[in-house]
C-alpha positions as CSV (number, residue, x, y, z in Angstrom):
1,X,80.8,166.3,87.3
2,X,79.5,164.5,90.4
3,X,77.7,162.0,89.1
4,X,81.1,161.5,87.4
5,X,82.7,160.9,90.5
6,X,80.3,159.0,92.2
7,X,80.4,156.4,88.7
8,X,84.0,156.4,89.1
9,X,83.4,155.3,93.1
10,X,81.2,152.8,92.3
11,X,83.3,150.9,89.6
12,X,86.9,151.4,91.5
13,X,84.5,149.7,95.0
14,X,83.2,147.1,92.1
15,X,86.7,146.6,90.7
16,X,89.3,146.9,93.5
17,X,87.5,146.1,97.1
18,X,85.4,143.4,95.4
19,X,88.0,141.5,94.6
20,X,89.3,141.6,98.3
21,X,87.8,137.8,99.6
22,X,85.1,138.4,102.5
23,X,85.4,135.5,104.4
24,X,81.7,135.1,104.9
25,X,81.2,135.1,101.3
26,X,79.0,131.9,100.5
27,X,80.5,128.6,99.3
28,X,79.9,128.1,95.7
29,X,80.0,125.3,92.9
30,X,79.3,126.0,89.5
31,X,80.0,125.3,85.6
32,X,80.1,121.2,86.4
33,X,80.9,119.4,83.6
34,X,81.4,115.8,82.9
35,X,82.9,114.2,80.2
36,X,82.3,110.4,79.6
37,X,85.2,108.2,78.7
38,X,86.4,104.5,77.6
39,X,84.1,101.8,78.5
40,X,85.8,99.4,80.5
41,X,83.7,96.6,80.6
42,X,79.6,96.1,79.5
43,X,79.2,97.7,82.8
44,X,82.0,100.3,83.6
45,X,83.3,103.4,82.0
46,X,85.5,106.1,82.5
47,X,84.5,109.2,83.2
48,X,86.4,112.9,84.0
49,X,85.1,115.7,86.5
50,X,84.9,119.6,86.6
51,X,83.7,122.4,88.3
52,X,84.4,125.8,89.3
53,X,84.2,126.9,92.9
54,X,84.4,129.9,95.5
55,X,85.2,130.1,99.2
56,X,85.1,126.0,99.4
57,X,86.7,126.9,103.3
58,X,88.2,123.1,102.6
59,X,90.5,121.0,99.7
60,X,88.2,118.2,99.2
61,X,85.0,117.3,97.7
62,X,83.0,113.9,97.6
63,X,81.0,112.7,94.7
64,X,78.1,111.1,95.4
65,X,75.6,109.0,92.9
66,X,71.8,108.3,92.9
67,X,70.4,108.0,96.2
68,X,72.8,109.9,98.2
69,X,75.2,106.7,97.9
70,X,78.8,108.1,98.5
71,X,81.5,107.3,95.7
72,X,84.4,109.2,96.2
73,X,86.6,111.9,98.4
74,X,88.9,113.8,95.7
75,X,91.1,116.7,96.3
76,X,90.4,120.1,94.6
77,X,93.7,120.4,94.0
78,X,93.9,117.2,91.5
79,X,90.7,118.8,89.9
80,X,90.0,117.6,86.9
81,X,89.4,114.0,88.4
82,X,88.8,111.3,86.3
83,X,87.3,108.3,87.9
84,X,88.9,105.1,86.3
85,X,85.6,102.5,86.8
86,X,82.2,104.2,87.0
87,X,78.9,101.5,87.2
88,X,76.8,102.1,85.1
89,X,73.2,102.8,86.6
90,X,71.1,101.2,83.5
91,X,69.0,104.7,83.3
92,X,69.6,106.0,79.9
93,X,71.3,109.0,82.0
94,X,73.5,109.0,85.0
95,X,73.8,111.3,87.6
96,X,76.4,112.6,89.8
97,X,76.2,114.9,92.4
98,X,79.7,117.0,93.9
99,X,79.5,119.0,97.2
100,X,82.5,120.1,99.4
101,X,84.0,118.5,101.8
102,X,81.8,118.7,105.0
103,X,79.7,121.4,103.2
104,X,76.3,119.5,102.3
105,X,75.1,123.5,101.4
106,X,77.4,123.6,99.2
107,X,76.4,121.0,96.2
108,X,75.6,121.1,92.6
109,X,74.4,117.9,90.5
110,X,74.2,117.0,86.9
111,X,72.7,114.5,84.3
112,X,74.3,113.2,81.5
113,X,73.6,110.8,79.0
114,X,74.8,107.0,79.7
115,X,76.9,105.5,77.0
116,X,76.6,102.5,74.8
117,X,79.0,100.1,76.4
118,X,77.5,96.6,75.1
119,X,80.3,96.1,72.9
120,X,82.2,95.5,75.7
121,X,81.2,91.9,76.8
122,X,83.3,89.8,78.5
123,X,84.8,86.8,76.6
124,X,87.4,83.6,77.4
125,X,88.5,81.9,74.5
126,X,91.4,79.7,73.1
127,X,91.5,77.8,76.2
128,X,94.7,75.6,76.7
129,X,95.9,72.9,79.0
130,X,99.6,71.0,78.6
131,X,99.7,67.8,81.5
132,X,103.6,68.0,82.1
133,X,105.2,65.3,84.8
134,X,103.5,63.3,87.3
135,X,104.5,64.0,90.8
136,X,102.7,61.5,92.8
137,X,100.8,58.6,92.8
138,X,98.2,60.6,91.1
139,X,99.2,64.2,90.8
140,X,100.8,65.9,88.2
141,X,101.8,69.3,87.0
142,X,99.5,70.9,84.5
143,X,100.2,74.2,82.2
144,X,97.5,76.2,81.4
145,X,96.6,79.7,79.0
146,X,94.0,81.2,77.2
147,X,93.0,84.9,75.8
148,X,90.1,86.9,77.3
149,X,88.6,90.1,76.8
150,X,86.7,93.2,78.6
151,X,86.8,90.9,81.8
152,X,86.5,93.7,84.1
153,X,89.0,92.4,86.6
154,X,92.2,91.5,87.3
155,X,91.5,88.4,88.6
156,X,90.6,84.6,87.3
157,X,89.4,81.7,89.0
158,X,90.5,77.4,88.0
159,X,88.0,74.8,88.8
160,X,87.9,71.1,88.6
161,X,85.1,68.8,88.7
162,X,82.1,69.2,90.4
163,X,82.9,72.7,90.3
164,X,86.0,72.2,92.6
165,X,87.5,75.4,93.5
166,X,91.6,75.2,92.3
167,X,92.8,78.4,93.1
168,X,92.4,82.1,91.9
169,X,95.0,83.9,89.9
170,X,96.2,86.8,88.1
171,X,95.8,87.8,84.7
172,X,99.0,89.2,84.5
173,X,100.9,86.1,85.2
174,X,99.5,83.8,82.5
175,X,100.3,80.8,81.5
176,X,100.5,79.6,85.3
177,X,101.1,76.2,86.2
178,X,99.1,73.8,88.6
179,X,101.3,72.0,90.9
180,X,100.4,68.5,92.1
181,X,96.9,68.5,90.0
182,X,95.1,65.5,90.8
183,X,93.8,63.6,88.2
184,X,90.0,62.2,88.4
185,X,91.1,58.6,87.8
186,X,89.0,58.8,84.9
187,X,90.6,58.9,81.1
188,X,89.9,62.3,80.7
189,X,90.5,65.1,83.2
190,X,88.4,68.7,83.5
191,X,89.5,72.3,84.0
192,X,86.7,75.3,84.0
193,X,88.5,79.0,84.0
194,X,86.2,81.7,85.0
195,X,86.5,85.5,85.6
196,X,86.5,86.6,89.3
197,X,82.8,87.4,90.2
198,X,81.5,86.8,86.8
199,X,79.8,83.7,86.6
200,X,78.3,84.4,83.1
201,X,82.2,84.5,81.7
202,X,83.5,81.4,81.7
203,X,85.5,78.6,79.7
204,X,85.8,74.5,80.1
205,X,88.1,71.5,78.5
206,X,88.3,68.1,78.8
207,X,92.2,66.6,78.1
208,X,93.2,63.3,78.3
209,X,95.0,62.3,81.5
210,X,98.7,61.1,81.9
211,X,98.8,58.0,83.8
212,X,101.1,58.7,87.0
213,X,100.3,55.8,88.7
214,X,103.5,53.1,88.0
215,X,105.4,56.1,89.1
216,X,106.0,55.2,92.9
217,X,107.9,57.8,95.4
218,X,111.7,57.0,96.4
219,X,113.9,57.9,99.1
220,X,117.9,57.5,98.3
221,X,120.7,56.4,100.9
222,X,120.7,59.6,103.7
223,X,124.2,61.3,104.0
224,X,124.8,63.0,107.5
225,X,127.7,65.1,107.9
226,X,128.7,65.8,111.5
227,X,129.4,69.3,112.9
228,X,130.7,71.3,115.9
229,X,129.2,70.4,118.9
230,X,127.0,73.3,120.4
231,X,127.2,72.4,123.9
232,X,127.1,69.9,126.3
233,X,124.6,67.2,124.5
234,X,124.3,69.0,120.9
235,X,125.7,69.3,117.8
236,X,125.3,70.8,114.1
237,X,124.2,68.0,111.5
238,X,124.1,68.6,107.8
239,X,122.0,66.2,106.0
240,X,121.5,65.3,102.3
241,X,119.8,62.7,99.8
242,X,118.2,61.9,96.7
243,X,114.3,61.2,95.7
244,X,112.1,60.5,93.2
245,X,108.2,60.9,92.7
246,X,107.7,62.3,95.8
247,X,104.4,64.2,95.1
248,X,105.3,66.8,97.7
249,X,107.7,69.7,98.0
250,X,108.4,69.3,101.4
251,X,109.5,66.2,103.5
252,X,109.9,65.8,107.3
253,X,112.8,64.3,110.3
254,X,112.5,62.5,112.8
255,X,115.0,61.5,115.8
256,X,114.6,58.2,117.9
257,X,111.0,57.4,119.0
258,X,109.3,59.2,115.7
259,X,110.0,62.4,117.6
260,X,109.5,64.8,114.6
261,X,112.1,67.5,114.6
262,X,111.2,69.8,111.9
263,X,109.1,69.7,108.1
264,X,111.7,71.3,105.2
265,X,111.5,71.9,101.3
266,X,113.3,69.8,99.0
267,X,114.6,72.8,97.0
268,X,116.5,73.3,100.0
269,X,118.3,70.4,100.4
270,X,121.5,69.9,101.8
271,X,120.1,71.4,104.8
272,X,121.5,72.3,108.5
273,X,120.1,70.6,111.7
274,X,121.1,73.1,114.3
275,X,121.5,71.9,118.0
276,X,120.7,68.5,117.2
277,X,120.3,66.6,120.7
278,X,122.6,63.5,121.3
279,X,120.7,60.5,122.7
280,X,123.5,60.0,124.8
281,X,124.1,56.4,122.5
282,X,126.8,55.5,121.1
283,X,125.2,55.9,117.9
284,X,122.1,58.4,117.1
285,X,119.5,58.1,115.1
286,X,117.4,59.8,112.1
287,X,114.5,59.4,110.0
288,X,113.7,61.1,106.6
289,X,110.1,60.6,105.2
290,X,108.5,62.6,102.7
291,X,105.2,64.8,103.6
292,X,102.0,62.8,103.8
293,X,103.9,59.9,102.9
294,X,104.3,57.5,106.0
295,X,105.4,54.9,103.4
296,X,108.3,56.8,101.8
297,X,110.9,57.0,104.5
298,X,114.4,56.2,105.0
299,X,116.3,55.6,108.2
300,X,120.0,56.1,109.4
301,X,122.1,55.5,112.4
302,X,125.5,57.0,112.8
303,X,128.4,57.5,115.6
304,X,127.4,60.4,117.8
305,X,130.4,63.2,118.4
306,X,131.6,63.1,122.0
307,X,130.7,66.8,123.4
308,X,130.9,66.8,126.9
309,X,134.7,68.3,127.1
310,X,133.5,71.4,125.1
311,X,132.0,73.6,128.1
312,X,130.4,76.7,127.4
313,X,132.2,79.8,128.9
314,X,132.2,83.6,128.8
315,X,135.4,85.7,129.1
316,X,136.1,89.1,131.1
317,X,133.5,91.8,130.3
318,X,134.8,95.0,128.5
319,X,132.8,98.5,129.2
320,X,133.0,101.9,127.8
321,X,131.3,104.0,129.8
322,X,129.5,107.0,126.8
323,X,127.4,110.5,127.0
324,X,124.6,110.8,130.1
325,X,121.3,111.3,128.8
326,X,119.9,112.4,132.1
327,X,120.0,113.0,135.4
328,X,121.0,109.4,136.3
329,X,121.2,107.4,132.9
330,X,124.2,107.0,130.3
331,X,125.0,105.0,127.3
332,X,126.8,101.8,128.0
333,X,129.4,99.8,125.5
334,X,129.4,96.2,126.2
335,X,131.6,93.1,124.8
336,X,133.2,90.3,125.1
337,X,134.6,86.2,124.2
338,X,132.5,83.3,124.2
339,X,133.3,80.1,123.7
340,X,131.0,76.7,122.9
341,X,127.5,78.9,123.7
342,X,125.2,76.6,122.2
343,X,123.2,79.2,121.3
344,X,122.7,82.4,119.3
345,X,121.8,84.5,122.1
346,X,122.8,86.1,125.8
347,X,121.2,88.1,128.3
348,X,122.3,90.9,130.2
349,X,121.0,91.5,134.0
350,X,121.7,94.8,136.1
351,X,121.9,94.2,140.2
352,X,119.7,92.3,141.6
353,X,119.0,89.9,139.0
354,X,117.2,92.7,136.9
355,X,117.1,91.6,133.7
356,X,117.8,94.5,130.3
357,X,117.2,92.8,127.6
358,X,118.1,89.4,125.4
359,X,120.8,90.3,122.6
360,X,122.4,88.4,119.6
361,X,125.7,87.1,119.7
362,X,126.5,88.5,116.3
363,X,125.9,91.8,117.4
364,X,128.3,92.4,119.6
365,X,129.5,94.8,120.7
366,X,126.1,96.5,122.1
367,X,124.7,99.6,122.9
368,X,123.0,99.8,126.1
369,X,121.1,103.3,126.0
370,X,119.7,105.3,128.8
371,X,121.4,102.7,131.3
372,X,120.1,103.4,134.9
373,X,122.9,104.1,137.5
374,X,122.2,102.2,140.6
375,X,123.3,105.7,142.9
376,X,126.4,103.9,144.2
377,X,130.0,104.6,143.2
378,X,130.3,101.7,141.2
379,X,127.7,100.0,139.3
380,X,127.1,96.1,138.1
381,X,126.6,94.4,134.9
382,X,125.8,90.2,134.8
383,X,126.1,88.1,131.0
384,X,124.7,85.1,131.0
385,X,124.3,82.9,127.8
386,X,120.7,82.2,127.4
387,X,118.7,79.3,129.0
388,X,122.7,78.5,130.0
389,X,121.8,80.2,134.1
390,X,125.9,78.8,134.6
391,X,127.5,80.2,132.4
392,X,128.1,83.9,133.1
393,X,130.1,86.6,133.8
394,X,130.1,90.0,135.9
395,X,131.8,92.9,136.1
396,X,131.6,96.3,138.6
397,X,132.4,99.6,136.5
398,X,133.1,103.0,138.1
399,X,129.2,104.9,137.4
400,X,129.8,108.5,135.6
401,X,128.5,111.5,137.3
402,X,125.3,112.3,135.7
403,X,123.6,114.9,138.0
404,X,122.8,118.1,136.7
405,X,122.4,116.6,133.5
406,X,118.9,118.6,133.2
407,X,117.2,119.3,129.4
408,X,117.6,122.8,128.6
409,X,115.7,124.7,125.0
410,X,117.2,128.4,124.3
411,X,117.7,130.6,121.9
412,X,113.7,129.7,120.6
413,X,113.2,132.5,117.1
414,X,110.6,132.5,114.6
415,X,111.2,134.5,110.9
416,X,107.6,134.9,109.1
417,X,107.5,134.2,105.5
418,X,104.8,134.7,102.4
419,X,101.4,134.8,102.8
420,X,100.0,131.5,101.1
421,X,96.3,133.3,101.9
422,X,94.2,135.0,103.5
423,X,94.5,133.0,107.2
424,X,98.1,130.8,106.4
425,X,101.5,131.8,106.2
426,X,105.1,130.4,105.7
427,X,106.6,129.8,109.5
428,X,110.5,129.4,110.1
429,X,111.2,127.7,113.6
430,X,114.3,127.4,115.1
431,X,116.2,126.4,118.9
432,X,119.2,125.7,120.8
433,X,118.9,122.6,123.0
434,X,121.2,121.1,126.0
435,X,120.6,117.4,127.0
436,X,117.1,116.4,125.2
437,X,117.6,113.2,125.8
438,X,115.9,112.5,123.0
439,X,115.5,112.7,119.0
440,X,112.3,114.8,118.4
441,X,110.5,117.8,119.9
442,X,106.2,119.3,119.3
443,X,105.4,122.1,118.8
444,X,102.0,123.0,120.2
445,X,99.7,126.3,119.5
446,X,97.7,128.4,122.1
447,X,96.0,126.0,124.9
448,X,98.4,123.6,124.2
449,X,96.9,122.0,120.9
450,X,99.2,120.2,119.5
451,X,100.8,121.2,115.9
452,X,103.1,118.4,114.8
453,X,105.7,116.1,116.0
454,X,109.4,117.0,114.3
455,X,113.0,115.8,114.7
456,X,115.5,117.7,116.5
457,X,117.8,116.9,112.5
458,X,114.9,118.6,110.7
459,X,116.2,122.1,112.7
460,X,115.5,124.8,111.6
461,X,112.0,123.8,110.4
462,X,109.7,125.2,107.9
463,X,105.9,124.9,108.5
464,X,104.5,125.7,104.5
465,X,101.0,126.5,106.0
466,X,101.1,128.1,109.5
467,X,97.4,129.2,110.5
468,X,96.7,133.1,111.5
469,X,95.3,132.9,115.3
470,X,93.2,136.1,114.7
471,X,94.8,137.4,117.1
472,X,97.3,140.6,116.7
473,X,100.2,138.0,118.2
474,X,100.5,134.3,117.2
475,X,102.1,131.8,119.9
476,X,103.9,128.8,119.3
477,X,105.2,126.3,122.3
478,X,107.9,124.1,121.7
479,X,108.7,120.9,123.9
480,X,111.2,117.9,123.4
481,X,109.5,114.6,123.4
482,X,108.0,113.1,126.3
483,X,109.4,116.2,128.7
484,X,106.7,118.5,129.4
485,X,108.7,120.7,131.5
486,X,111.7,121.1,128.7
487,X,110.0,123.7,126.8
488,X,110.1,127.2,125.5
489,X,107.1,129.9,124.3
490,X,107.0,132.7,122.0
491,X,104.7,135.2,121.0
492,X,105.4,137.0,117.7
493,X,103.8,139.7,115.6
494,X,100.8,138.0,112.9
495,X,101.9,139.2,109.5
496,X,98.8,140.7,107.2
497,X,97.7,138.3,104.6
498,X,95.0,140.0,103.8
């Protein structure tokens, strides 16, 4: 009878507090399989990872290959991995090895037999060219396809002759077109198409060439269109015109003196000079010629708009005065009329000339946050329009009384969830707060290591895997942003998660 009992000790121990995880049980891998996939190419396959494992003490493992040469960094969760593009080695076996994360003691490697992927060659074939329209003197736009196989890449390369590097492209966008090719002067032009970093896998043609040369580049008669004036000395222009054989998608202006003003795209045309400076003539001046083609211009003079009488001015300020957000700062509410700015933008200065910032006429009204008071019963904002130092405006406003405006946290609770193991648990945090003066809050640990960075919105927060200090009370600190002495502690009772 008591060798009964002491059998039934032993297998309830072996059963029931065997199970029970020690945590300096000894990391272990075992049962790694791999299973060898699709070849992708003569010299890639694909391949899929698996293994068993105990007390790993981390979520990720690296693969390595031959010679300790790192390949990978997987998560055991995503187990099993499949790796999309493994080399092969040549050997008539690979080899892997798999450890966990940051536990070189904890490893297991495997053989395997290499598979047969020299069916898998790559290949370009049924290469096409069309020659489309010339575009230039000697350009022209050229269409080009062709089917490939295995090439191991996603990417192709075009060259001309004398190995001439075009461009590279994508598979996936075939047929492409070459803009502005240039033909070789000879009767018969030359195209080579090879696969990005293979050499060995390429494809050439030879195509006769269309003769682009009687096709000379034309600039039409300009039209200008004449717009508000923008100040004192500029005005809006809108320009237009037709072309022909330019060779170019882009063409550049000019004012008086070859002064260039600006390099556009065709596709864009009519476009919008902005601010266009009067020469203070009777008549300005412009000059249209297309890019890298001094010799296909056209010129235009035209009556200049008389904008001296529109003056630029700024009407009377309008403040709402919003919420403090400390002891001496408050949101501010600014707008007003404008008239003839002559540009986009305005500045805003405090006393003293201290410039806050540059803003956007379109956005008015503005938001001035965390404006400082100056400590006097009224306080002083300036708007000027920019690089316009005479045309401003001012205002003094009565300043809000901000003191005692201090951040306050309260009310700071914790509610423990589940165990997710055996050292983590589910963590419930939440807080009143008074004047944070700000949009986020930390929460910080036990010698103030710091846990994660949260917004004030996300309240009451769930933390899904809160760590086990060891201790028979876990501690949490919680501070607003950027206000170490706006913060509250807690110590609570660590559940068992044994």
């Amino acid at each position: 009878m008591k060798a009964f009992q002491r059998l039934f000790w032993v297998l309830l121990l072996l059963s029931g507090f065997a199970s029970c995880s020690d945590p300096g049980d000894p990391c272990e891998i075992s049962n790694l399989k791999v299973i060898t996939k699709e070849c992708l190419t003569d010299s890639t396959y694909q391949l899929t990872i698996d293994f068993d494992y105990q007390h790993a003490a981390n979520d990720f493992f690296d693969v390595f290959v031959r010679e300790n040469q790192h390949l990978g960094y997987y998560s055991l969760a995503d187990l099993p991995v499949t790796i999309e593009d493994f080399k092969l080695s040549g050997k008539d076996f690979d080899y892997l090895k798999v450890c966990i994360n940051d536990r070189l003691d904890c490893c297991e490697e495997i053989e395997f037999e290499t598979p047969d992927c020299s069916d898998k060659k790559c290949s370009i074939t049924d290469l096409e060219v069309e020659p489309g329209e010339c575009d230039g003197n000697n350009t022209y736009n050229l269409k080009l396809n062709f089917e490939y196989a295995n090439p191991g890449n996603d990417y192709f390369e075009v060259y001309g002759r004398d190995n001439q590097r075009i461009g590279t492209y994508k598979f996936s966008n075939l047929p492409i077109s070459l803009e502005n090719f240039e033909t070789s002067g000879n009767e018969y032009d030359f195209i080579k198409v090879c696969v990005n970093d293979h050499p060995d896998c390429c494809k050439a043609i030879e195509f006769k060439a269309p003769d682009c040369l009687s096709e000379k580049c034309e600039i039409g008669a300009l039209n200008i269109d004449i717009g508000n004036c923008t100040g004192d000395n500029t005005y809006n222009i809108f320009l237009n015109f037709e072309y022909a054989n330019p060779g170019n998608d882009y063409f550049e202006v000019y004012g008086r003196e070859n002064q260039r003003i600006g390099t556009y795209k065709f596709s864009d045309l009519p476009i919008s000079l902005e601010n266009f400076e009067t020469s203070g003539n009777e008549y300005d001046f412009i000059k249209v010629c297309v890019n890298d083609h001094p010799d296909c211009c056209k010129a235009i003079e035209f009556k200049a708009p008389d904008c001296l009488s529109e003056k630029c001015e700024i009407g009377e300020l309008n403040i709402d005065i919003g919420n403090c957000t400390g002891d001496n700062t408050y949101n501010l509410f600014l707008n007003f009329e404008y008239a003839n700015p002559g540009n986009d933008y305005f500045e805003v200065y405090g006393r003293e000339n201290q410039r806050i910032g540059t803003y956007k006429f379109s956005d008015l009204p503005i938001s001035l946050e965390n404006f400082e008071t100056s400590g006097n019963e009224y306080d002083f904002i300036k708007v000027c329009v920019n690089d316009h130092p005479d045309c401003c405006s001012v205002v003094e406003f009565k300043a809000p009384e901000c003191a005692n405006q201090n951040c306050e946290l309260t009310e700071l609770t914790v509610s423990v969830g589940d165990c997710v193991n055996d050292s983590t648990y589910q963590l419930t945090i939440n807080f009143d707060y008074i004047n944070p003066n700000n949009d986020y809050f930390e929460v910080f640990l036990r010698n103030d290591k710091r846990l994660g960075y949260y917004k004030l919105t996300d309240l009451p927060l769930t933390i899904s895997e809160f760590r086990k200090s060891g201790k028979e009370y876990d501690f949490i600190k919680v501070c607003i942003n950027d206000h170490p002495d706006c913060c509250k502690v807690l110590e609570f009772k660590s559940p068992g998660c044994e």
